[in-house]
C-alpha positions as CSV (number, residue, x, y, z in Angstrom):
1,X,27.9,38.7,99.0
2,X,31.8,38.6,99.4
3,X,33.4,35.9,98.2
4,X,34.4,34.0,101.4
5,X,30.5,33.8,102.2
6,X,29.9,32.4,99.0
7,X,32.6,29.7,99.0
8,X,31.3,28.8,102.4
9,X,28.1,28.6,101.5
10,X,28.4,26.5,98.6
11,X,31.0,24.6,101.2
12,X,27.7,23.6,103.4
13,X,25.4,23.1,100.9
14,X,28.0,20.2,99.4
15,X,28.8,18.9,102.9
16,X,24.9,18.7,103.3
17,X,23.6,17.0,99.9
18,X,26.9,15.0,100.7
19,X,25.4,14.2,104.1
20,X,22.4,13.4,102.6
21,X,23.6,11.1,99.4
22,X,25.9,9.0,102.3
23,X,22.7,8.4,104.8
24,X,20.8,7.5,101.7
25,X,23.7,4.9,100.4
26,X,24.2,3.7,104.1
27,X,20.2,3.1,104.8
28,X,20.1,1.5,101.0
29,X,22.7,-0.6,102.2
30,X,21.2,-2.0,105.3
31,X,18.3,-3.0,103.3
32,X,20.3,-5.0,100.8
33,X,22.0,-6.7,103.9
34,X,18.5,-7.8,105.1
35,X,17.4,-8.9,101.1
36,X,17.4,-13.1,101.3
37,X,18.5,-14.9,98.1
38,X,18.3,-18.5,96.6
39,X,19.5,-19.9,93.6
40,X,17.6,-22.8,91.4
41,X,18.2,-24.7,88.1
42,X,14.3,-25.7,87.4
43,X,15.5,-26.9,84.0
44,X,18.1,-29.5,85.9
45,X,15.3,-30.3,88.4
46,X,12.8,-31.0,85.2
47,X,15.1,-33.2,83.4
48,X,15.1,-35.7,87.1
49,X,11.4,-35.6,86.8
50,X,9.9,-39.3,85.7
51,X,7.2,-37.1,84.1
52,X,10.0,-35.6,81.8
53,X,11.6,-39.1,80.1
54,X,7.8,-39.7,79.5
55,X,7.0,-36.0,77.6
56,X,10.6,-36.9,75.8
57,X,9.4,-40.3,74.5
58,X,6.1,-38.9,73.0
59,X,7.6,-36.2,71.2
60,X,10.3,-38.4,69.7
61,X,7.4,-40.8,68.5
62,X,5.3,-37.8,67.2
63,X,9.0,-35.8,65.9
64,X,9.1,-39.6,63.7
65,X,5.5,-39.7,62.6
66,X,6.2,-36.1,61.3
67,X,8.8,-36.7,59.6
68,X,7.6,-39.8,58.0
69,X,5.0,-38.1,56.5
70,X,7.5,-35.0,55.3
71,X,9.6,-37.7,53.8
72,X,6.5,-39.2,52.1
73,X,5.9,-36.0,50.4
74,X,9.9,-35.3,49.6
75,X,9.9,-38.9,47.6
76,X,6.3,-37.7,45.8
77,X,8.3,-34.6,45.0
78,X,11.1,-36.0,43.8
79,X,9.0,-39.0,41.8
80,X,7.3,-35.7,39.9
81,X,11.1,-34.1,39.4
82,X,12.3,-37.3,37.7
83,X,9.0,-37.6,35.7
84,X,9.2,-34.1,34.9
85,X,12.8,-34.6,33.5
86,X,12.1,-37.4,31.7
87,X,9.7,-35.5,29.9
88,X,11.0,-32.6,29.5
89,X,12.2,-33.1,26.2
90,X,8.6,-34.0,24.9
91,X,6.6,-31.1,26.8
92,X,5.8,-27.9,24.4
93,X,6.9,-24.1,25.7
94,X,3.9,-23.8,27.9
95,X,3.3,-27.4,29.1
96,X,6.9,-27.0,30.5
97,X,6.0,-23.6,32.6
98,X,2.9,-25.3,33.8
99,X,4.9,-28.4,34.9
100,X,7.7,-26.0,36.7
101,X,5.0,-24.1,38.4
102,X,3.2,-27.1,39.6
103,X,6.9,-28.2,41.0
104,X,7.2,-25.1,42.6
105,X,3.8,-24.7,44.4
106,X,4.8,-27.9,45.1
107,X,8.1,-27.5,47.0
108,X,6.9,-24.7,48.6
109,X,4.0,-26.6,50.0
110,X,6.2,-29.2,51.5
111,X,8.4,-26.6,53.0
112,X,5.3,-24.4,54.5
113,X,4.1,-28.2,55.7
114,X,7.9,-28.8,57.5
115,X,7.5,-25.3,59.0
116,X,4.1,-25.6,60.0
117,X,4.7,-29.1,62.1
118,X,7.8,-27.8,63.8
119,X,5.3,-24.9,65.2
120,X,3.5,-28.0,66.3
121,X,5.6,-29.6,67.7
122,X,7.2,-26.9,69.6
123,X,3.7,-26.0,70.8
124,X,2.8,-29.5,71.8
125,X,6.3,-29.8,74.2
126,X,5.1,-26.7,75.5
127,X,1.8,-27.8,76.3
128,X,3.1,-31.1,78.0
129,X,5.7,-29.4,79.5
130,X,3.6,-26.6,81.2
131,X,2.1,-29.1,84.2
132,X,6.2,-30.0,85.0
133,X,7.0,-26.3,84.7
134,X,4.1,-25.3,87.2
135,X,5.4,-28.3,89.7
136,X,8.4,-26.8,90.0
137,X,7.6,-23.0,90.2
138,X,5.4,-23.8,92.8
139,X,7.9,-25.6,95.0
140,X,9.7,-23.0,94.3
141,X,7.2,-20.8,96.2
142,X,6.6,-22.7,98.9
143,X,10.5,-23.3,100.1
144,X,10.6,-19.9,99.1
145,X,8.5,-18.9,101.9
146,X,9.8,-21.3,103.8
147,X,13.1,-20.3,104.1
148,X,12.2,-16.5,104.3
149,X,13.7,-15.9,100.2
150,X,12.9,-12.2,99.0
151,X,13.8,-13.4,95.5
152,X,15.3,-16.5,93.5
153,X,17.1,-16.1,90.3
154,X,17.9,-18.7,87.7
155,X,21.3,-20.5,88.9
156,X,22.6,-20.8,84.7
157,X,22.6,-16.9,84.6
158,X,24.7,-16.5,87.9
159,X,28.9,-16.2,87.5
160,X,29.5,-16.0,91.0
161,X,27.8,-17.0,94.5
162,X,29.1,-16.2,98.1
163,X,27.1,-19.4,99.8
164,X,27.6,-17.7,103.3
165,X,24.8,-15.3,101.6
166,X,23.0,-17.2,99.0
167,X,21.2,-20.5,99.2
168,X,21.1,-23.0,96.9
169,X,17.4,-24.4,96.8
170,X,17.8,-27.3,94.1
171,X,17.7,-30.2,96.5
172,X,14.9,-28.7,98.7
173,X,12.8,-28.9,95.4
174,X,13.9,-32.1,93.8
175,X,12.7,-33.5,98.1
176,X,9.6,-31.5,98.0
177,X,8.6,-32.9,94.2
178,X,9.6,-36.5,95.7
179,X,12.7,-37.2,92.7
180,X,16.0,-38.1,93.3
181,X,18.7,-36.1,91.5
182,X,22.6,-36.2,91.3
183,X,23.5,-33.9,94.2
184,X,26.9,-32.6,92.5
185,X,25.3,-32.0,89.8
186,X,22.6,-29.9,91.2
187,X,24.6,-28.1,93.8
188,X,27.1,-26.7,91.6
189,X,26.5,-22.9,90.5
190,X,27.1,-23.5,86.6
């Protein structure tokens, strides 16, 4: 093959896979055109919900009774520190290892205990929290389909929305779940 035949085939075969890369790019674009988007908050919406104040009030009550019985143990601990101190002075080699163990077992029982009802709590908000959680994703849904969305991202996560092309959907879920929220404050992007 001379040269000028290969320079004008590799010529058409560019112009081709370029023909084909641009048809592909314009097609992909025509189909984002058509793609319908909304916006929600569903924490924003939550916190509006009567439901929510209620969830908020136990876990305060149960947060207190928690840590009224952490700071029952902390005082026990600290009754055995001063004791242990006091002691001290009197307790032979070994006693005073026993003691110090028995502090330390101790401690760390109260600080597996703290631990252990934090986990409990955490999994008790999400257990009362789930029914709220479920109300909203599922208005969600249905003005979803309602207003012909193809997806609905988190509003908190988004930096900037052209509302010709994007729909805010807070207020159409805070009607459908029946609660009146702060309008400003639900139709702003951040």
């Amino acid at each position: 093959m001379t040269r000028m035949k290969k320079h004008t085939m590799k010529t058409s075969i560019f112009s081709f896979l370029s023909a084909i890369l641009l048809a592909g790019l314009l097609s992909t674009n025509a189909q984002a055109q058509s793609i319908q988007i909304g916006y929600a908050d569903p924490e924003i919406i939550i916190t509006y919900m009567p439901e929510y104040q209620q969830i908020q009030q136990q876990m305060a009550i149960e947060y207190r009774t928690g840590q009224e019985a952490l700071q029952a143990l902390a005082e026990d601990f600290q009754e055995r520190v001063d004791r242990y101190q006091r002691q001290q002075p009197l307790l032979s080699e070994e006693r005073r290892a026993e003691r110090e163990a028995e502090l330390a077992t101790l401690q760390q029982e109260i600080q597996n205990s703290a631990a252990a009802k934090d986990e409990e709590l955490a999994v008790r908000q999400d257990e009362l929290m789930a029914p709220l959680l479920q109300q909203v994703q599922d208005a969600i849904d249905a003005i979803s389909q309602e207003k012909g969305l193809d997806i609905v991202v988190r509003s908190p996560a988004l930096l900037y929305v052209n509302p010709k092309r994007v729909v805010n959907i807070n207020l159409d879920i805070a009607r459908s779940l029946g609660i009146e929220v702060d309008e400003d404050e639900v139709s702003d992007v951040n």
